[in-house]
Structures are given as structure tokens and as C-alpha cells.
PyMOL CGO cylinders between C-alpha atoms (Angstrom):
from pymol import cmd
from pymol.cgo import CYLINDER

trace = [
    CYLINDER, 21.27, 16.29, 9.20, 19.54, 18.82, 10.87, 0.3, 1, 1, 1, 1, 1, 1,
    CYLINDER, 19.54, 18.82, 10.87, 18.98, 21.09, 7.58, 0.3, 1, 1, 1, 1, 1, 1,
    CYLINDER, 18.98, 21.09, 7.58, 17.65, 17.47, 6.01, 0.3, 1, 1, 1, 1, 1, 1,
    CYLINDER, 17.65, 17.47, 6.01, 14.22, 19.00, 4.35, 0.3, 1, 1, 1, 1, 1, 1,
    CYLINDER, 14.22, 19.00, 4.35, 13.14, 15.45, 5.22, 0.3, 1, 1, 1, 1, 1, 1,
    CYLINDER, 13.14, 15.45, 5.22, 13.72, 15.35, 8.94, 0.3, 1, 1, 1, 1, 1, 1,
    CYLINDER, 13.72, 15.35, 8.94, 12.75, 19.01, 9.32, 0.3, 1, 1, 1, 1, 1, 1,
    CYLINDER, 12.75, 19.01, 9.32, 9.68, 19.42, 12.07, 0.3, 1, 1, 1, 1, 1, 1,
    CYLINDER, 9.68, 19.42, 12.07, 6.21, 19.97, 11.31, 0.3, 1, 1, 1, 1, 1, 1,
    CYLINDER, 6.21, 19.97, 11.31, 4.18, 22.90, 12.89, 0.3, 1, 1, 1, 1, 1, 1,
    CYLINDER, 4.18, 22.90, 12.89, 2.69, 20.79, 15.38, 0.3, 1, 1, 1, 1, 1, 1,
    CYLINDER, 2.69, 20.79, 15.38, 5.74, 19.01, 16.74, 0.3, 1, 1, 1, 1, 1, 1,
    CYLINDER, 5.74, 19.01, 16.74, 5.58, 15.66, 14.44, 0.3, 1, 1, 1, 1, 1, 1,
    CYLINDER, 5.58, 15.66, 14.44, 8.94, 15.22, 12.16, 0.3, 1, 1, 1, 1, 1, 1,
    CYLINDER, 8.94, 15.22, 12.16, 8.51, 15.39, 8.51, 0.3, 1, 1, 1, 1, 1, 1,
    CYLINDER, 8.51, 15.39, 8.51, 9.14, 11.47, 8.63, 0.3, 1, 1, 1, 1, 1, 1,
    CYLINDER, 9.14, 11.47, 8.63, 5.78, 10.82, 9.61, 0.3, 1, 1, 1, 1, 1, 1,
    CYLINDER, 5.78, 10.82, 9.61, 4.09, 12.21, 6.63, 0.3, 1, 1, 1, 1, 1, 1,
    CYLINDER, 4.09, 12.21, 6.63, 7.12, 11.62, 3.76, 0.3, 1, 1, 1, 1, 1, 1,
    CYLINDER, 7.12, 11.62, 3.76, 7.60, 8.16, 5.69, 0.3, 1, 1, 1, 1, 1, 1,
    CYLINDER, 7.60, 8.16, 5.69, 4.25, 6.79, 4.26, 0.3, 1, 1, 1, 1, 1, 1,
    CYLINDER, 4.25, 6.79, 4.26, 6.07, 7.17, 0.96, 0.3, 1, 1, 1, 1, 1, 1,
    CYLINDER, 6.07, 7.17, 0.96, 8.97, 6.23, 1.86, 0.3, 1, 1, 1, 1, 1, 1,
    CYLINDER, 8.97, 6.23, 1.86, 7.84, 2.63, 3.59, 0.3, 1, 1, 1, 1, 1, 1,
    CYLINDER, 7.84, 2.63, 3.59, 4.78, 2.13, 0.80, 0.3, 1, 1, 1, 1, 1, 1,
    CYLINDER, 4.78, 2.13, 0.80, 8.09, 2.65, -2.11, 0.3, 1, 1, 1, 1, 1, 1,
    CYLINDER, 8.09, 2.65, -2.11, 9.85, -0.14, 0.41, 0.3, 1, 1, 1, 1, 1, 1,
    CYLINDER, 9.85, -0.14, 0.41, 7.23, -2.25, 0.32, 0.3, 1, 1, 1, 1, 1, 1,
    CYLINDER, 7.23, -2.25, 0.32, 5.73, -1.65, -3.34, 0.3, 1, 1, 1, 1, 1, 1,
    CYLINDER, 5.73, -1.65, -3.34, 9.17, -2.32, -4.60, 0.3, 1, 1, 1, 1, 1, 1,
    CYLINDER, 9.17, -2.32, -4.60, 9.02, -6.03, -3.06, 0.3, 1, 1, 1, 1, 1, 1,
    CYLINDER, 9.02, -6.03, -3.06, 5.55, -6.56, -5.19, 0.3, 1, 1, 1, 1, 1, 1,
    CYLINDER, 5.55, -6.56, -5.19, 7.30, -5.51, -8.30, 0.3, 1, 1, 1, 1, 1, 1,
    CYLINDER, 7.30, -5.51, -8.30, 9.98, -7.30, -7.91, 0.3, 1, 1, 1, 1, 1, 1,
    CYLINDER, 9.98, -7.30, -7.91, 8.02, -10.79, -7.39, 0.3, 1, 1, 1, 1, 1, 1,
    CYLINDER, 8.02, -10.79, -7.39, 4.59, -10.77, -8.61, 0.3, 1, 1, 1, 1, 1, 1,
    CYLINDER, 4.59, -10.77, -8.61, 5.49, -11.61, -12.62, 0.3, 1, 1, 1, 1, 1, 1,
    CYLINDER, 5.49, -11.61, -12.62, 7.43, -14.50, -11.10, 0.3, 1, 1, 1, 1, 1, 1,
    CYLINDER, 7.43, -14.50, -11.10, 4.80, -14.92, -8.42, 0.3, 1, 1, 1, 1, 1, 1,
    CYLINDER, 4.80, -14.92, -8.42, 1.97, -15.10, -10.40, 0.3, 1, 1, 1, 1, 1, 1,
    CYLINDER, 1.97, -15.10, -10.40, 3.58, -17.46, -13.28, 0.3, 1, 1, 1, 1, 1, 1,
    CYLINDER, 3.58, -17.46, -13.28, 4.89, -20.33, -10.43, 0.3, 1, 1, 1, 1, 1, 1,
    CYLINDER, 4.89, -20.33, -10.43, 2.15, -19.96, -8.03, 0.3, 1, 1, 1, 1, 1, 1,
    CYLINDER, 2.15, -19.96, -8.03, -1.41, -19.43, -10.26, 0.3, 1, 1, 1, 1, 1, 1,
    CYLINDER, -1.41, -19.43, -10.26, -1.37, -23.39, -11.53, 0.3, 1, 1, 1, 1, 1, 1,
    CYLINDER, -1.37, -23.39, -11.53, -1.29, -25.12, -7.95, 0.3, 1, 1, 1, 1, 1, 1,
    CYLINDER, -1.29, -25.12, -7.95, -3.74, -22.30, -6.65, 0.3, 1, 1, 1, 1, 1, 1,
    CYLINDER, -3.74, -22.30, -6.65, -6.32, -23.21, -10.08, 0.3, 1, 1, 1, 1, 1, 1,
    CYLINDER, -6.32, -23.21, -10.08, -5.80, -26.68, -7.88, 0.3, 1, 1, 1, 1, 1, 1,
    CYLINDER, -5.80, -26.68, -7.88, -6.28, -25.74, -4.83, 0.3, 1, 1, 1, 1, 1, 1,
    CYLINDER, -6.28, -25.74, -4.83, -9.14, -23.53, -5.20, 0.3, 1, 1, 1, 1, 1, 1,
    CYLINDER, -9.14, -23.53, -5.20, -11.37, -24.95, -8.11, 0.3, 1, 1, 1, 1, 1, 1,
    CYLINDER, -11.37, -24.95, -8.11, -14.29, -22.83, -7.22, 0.3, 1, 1, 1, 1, 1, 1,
    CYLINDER, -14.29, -22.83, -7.22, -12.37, -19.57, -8.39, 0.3, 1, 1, 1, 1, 1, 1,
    CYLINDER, -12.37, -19.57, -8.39, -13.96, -18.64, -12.22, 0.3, 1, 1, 1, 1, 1, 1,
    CYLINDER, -13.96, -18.64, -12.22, -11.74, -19.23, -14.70, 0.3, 1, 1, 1, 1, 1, 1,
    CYLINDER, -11.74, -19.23, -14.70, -11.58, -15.62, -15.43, 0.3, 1, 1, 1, 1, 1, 1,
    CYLINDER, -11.58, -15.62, -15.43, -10.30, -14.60, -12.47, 0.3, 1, 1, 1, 1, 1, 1,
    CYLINDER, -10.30, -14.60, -12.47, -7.61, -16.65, -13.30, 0.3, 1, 1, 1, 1, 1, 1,
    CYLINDER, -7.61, -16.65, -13.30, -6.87, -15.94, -16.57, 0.3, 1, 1, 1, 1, 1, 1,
    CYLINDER, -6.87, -15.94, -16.57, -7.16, -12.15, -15.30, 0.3, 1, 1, 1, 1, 1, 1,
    CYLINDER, -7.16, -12.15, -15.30, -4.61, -12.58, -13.17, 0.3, 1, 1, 1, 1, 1, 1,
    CYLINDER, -4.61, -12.58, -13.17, -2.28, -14.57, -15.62, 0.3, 1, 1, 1, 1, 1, 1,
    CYLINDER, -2.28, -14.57, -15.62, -2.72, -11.22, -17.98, 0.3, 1, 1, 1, 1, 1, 1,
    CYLINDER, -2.72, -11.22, -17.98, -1.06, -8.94, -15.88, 0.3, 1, 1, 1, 1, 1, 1,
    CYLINDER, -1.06, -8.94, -15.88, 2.17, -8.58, -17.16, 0.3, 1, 1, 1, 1, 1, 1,
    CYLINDER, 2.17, -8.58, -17.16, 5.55, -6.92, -15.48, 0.3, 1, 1, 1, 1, 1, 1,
    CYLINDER, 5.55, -6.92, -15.48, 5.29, -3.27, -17.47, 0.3, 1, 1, 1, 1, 1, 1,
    CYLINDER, 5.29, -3.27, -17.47, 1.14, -3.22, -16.44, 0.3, 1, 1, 1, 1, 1, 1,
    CYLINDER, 1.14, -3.22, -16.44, 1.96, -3.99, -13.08, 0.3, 1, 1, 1, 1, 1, 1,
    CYLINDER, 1.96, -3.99, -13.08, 4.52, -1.59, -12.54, 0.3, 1, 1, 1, 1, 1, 1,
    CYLINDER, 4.52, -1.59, -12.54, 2.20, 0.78, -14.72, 0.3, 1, 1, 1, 1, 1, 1,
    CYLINDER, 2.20, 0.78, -14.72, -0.35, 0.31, -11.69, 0.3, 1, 1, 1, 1, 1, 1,
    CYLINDER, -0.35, 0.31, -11.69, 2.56, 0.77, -8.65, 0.3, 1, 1, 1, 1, 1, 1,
    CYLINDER, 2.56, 0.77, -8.65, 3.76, 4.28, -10.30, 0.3, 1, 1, 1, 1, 1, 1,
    CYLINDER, 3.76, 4.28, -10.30, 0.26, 5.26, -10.66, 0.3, 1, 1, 1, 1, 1, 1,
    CYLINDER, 0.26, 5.26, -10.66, -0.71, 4.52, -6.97, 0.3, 1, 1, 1, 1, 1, 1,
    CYLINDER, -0.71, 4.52, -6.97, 2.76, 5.98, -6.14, 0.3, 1, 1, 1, 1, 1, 1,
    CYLINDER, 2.76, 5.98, -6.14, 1.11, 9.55, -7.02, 0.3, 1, 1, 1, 1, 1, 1,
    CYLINDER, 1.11, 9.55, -7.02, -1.98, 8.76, -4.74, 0.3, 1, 1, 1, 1, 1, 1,
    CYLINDER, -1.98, 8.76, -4.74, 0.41, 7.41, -1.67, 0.3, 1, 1, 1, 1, 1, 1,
    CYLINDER, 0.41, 7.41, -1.67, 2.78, 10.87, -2.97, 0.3, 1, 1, 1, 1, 1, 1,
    CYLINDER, 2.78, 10.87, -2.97, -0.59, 13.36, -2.80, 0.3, 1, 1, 1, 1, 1, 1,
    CYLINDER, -0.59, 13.36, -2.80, -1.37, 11.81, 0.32, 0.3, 1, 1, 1, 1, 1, 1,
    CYLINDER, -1.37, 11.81, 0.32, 1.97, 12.10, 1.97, 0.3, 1, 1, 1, 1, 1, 1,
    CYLINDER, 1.97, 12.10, 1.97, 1.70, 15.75, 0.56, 0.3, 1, 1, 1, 1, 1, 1,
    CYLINDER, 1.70, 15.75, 0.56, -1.38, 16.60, 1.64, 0.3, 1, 1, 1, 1, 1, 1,
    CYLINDER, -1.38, 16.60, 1.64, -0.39, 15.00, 5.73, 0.3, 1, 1, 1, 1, 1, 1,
    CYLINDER, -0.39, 15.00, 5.73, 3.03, 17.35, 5.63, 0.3, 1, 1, 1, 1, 1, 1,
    CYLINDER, 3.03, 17.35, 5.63, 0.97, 20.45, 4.50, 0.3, 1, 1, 1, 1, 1, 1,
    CYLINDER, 0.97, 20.45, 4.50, -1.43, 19.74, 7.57, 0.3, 1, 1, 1, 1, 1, 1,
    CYLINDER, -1.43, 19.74, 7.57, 1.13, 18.21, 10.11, 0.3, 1, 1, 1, 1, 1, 1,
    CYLINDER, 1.13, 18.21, 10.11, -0.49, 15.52, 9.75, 0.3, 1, 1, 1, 1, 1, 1,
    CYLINDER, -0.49, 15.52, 9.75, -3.92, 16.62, 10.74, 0.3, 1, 1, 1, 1, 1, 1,
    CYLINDER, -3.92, 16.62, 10.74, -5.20, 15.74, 6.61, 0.3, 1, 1, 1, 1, 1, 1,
    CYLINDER, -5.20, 15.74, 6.61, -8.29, 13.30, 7.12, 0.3, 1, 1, 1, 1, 1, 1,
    CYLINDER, -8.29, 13.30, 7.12, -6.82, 11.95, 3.61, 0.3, 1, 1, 1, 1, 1, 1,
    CYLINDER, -6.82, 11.95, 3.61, -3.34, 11.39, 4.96, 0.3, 1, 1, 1, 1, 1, 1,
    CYLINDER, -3.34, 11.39, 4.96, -5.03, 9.63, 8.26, 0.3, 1, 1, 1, 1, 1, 1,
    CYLINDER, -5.03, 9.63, 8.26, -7.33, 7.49, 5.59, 0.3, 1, 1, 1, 1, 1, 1,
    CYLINDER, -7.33, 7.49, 5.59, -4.41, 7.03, 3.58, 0.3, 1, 1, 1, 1, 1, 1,
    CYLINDER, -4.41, 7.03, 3.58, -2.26, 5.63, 6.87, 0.3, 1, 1, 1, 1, 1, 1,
    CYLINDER, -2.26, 5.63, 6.87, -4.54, 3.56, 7.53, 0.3, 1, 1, 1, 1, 1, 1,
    CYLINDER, -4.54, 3.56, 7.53, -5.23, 1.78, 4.34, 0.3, 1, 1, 1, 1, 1, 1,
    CYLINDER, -5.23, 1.78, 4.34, -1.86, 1.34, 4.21, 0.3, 1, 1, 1, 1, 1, 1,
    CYLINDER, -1.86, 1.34, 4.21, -1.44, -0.87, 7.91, 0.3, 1, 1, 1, 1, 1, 1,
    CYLINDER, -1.44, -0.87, 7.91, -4.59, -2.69, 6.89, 0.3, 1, 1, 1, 1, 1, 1,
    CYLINDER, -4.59, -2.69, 6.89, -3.62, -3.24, 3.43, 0.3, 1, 1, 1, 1, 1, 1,
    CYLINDER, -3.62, -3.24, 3.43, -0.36, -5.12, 5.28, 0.3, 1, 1, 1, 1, 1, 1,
    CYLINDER, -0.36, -5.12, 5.28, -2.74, -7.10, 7.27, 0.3, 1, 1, 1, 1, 1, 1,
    CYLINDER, -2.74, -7.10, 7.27, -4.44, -8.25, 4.16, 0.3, 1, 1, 1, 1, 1, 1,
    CYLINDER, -4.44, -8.25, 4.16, -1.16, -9.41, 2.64, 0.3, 1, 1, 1, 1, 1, 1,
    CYLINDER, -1.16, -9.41, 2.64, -0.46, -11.29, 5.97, 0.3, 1, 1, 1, 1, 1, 1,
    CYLINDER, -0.46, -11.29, 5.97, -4.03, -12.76, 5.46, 0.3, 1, 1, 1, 1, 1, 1,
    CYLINDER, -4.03, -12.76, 5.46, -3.07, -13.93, 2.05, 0.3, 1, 1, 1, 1, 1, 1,
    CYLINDER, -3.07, -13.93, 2.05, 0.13, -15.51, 3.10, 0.3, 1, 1, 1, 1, 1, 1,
    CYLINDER, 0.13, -15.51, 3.10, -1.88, -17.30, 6.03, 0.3, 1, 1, 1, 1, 1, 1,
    CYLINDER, -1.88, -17.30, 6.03, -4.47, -18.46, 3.79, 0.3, 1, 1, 1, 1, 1, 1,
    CYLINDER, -4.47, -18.46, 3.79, -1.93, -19.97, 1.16, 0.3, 1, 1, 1, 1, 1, 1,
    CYLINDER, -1.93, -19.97, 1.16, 0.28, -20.96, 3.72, 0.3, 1, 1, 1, 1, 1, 1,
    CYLINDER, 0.28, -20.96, 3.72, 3.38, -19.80, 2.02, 0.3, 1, 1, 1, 1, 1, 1,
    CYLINDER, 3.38, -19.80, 2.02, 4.99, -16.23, 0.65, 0.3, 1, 1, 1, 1, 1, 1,
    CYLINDER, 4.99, -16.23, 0.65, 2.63, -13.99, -1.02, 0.3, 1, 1, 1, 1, 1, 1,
    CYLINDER, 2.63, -13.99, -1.02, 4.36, -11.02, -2.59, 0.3, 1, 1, 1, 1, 1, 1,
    CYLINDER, 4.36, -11.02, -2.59, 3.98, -8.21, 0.03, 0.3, 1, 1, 1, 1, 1, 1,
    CYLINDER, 3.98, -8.21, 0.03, 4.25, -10.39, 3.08, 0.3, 1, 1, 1, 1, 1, 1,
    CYLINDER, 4.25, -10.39, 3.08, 7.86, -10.28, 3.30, 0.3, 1, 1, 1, 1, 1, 1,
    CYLINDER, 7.86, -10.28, 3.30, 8.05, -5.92, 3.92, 0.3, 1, 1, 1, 1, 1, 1,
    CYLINDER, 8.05, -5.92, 3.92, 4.97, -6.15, 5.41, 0.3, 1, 1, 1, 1, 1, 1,
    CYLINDER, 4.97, -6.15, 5.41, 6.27, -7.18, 9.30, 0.3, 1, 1, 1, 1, 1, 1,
    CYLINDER, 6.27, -7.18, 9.30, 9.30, -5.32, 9.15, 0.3, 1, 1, 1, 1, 1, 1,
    CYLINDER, 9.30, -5.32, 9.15, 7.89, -1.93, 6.95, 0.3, 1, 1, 1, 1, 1, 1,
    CYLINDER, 7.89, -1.93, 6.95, 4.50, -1.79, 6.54, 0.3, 1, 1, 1, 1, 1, 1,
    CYLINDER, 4.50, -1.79, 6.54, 2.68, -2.73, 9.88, 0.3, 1, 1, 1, 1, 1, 1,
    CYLINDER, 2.68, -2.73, 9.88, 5.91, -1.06, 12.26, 0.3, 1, 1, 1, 1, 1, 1,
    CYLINDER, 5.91, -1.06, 12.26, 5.60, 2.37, 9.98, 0.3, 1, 1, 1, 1, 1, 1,
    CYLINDER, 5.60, 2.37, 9.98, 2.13, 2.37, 10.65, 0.3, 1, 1, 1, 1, 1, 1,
    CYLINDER, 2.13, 2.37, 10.65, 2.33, 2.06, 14.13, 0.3, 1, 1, 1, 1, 1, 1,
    CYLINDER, 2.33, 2.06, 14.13, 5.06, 4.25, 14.87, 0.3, 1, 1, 1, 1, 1, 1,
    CYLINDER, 5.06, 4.25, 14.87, 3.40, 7.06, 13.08, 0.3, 1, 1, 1, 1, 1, 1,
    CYLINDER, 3.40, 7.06, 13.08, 0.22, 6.86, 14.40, 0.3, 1, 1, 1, 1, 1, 1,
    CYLINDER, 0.22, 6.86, 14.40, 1.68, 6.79, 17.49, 0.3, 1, 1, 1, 1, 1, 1,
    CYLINDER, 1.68, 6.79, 17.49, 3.72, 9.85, 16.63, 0.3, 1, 1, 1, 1, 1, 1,
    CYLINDER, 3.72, 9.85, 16.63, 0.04, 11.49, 15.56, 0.3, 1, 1, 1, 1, 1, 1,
    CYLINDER, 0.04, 11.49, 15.56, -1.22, 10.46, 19.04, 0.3, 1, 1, 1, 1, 1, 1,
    CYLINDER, -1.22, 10.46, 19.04, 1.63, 12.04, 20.34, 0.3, 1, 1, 1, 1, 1, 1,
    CYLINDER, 1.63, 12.04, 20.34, 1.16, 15.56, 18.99, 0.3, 1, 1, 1, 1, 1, 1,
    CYLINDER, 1.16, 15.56, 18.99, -2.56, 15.01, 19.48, 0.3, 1, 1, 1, 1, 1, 1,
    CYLINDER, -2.56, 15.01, 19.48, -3.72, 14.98, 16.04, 0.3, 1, 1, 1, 1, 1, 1,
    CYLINDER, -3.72, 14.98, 16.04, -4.27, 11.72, 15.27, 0.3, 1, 1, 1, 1, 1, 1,
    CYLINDER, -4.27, 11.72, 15.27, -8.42, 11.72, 14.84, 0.3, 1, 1, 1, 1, 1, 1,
    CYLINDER, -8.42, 11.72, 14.84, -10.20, 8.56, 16.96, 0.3, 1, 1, 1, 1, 1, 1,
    CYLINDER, -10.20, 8.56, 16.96, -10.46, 5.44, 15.26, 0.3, 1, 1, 1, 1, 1, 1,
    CYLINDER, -10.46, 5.44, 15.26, -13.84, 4.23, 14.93, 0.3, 1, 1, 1, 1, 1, 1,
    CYLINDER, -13.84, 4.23, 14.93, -14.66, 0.88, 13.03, 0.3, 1, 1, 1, 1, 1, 1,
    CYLINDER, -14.66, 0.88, 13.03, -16.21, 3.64, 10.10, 0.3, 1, 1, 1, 1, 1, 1,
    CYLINDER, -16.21, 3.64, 10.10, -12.44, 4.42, 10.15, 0.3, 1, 1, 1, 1, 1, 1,
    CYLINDER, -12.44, 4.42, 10.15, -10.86, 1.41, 9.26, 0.3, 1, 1, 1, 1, 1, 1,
    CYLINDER, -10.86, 1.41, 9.26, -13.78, 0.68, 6.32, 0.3, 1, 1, 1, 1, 1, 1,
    CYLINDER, -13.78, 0.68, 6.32, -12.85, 3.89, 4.92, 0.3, 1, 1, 1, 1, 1, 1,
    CYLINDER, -12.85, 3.89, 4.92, -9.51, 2.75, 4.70, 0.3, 1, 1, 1, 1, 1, 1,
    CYLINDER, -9.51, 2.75, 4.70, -9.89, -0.69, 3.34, 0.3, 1, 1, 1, 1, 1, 1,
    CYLINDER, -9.89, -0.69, 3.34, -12.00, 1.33, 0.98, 0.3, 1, 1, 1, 1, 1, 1,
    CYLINDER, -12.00, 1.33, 0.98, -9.71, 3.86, 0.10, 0.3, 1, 1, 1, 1, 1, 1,
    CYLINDER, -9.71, 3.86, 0.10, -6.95, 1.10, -0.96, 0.3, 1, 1, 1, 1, 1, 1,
    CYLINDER, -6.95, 1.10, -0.96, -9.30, -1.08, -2.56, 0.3, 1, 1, 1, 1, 1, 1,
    CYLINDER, -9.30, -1.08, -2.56, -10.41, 1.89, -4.96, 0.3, 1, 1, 1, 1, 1, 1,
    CYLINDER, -10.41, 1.89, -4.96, -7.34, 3.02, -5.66, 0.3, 1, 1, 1, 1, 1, 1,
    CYLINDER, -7.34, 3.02, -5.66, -5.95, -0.38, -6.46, 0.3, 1, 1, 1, 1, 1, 1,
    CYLINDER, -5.95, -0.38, -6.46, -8.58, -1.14, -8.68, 0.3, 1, 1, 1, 1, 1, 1,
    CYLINDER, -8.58, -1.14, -8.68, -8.43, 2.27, -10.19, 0.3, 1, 1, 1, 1, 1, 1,
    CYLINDER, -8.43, 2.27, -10.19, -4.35, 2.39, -10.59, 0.3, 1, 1, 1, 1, 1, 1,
    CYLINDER, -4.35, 2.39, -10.59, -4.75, -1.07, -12.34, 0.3, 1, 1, 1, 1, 1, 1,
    CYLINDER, -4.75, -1.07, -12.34, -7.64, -0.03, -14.70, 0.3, 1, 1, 1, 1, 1, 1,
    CYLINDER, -7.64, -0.03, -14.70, -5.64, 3.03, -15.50, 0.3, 1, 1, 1, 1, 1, 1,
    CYLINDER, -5.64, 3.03, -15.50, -2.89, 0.54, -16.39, 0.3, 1, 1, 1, 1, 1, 1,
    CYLINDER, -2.89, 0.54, -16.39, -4.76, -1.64, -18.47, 0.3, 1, 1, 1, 1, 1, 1,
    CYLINDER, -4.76, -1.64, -18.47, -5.26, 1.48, -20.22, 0.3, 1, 1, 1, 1, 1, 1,
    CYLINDER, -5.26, 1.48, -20.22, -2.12, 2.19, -21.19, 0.3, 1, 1, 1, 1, 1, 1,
    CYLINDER, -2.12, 2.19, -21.19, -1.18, 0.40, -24.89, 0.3, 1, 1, 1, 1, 1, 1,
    CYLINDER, -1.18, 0.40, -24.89, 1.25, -2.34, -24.86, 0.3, 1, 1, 1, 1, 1, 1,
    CYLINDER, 1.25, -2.34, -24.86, 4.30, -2.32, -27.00, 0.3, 1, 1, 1, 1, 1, 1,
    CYLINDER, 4.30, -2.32, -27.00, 4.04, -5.38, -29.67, 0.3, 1, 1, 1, 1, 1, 1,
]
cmd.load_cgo(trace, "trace")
């Protein structure tokens, strides 16, 4: 193992798996969302038009659009942000601001999901990897960054950025995979 590429040490003293990791746990967890939204989203979206009649109609319907190939159009695109992000942390030792952002969105994208499932009171896809991937990758690595000293404060600017960072590249991998044509 210790020729492994992946488990080979970084120049400041953090393991590759801190920085390939984010991939790594995000493909984990990503792979739980494509495996149940369709199904998800076709038992769940009636009793929440119910629940919550002060959602528009198009949100809905929005929603309801989304079909398995568009969604997993969106996960492979955002798997080439998490990928250039994970790239850019190894090639820095994890000093990248865009790896740090990218961390980050990634815990507090987990918290969101656990928000979601709290707020539904029931399984949302995502909050299944999210307590045992999402939110204990995030942690360890950060503490790994601490560890080496190059893990940049965290100010509350910080943690916009990275709700910011995953909400634009969510809505940007989906509208990319709207794009792409549908097979009839």
C-alpha cells in the first residue's frame, strides 16, 4: 500500500486522502442521490403538494420533470467541479482556497440534507450518507488541514462562500443538464 498513488503524502505532511477523499466521499454520497431521487421524487412530491400548498405549482411540476438520465446528467457534471477541486487541493497540499471552499460546501451541503430530512420528518435522498460520509469526511479532513497548519480560519464569510459555491454549481450542473437533448 505504501506505493498506493492515493495514499502517497502531500508536501506539507497531509495524505493524498484528504484532497482525493472529497471525491471519493462526494461519489459515496452522490451515488445515494442517484440511486433514489427518480423514485424519491415520484412517491414523495404528491403528499409534499399536500403538505405544503403554498409551494407554486411550478416548482412542483419542475421538480416532477427531472428525470433519471437529467439527473445523473447533473451528478457527472458536478463530479468534474468536486474532481477540479480535489485536483486543485492535491496540487496545493491542500492549501487551494477552492479546495477549502469546495470542503466546505460539501459539510454544509450535508447539513442542508439533514435540514431537509428534519423538516419532512422522514428520508430525503442524501440524508442517509450524509452522517456516516459526508459530515465525518469533512471533519476529519479539516482536521487533518488544521493539523498541517493549512487549513485557512473560518469566518462566517467562509461558510457563505461555501453555501454559495454549492448552490451555483448545483444550479449550474442542472441547467447544463437540461441542456443536454433527450432521447425520444
Amino acid at each position: 500500500m505504501a506505493g498506493c498513488r492515493f495514499m502517497k503524502r502531500e508536501p506539507n505532511g497531509t495524505g493524498a486522502a484528504v484532497t482525493w477523499g472529497l471525491l471519493a466521499a462526494w461519489a459515496l454520497h452522490d451515488t445515494e442521490e442517484v440511486v433514489m431521487v427518480p423514485r424519491w421524487v415520484r412517491t414523495q412530491v404528491p403528499e409534499l403538494r399536500k403538505r405544503f400548498p403554498r409551494v407554486p405549482e411550478t416548482a412542483w411540476r419542475r421538480l416532477e420533470s427531472v428525470d433519471a438520465r437529467e439527473f445523473a446528467t447533473a451528478v457527472a457534471a458536478m463530479a468534474v467541479v468536486v474532481a477540479a477541486a480535489a485536483a486543485d487541493g492535491h496540487r496545493t497540499g491542500g492549501r487551494s482556497a477552492v479546495y477549502q471552499t469546495a470542503l466546505n460546501a460539501f459539510g454544509l451541503h450535508g447539513l442542508v440534507h439533514l435540514a431537509q430530512a428534519a423538516s419532512l420528518r422522514g428520508f430525503t435522498p442524501g440524508s442517509a450518507t450524509t452522517p456516516l460520509v459526508v459530515l465525518p469526511f469533512t471533519v476529519w479532513a479539516r482536521g487533518r488541514l488544521r493539523g498541517s497548519g493549512v487549513l485557512r480560519p473560518t469566518r462566517p464569510r467562509d461558510l457563505a462562500q461555501g453555501l454559495g459555491f454549492a448552490a451555483a454549481a448545483t444550479v449550474a450542473t442542472h441547467a447544463l443538464a437540461q441542456g443536454v437533448p433527450r432521447r425520444r
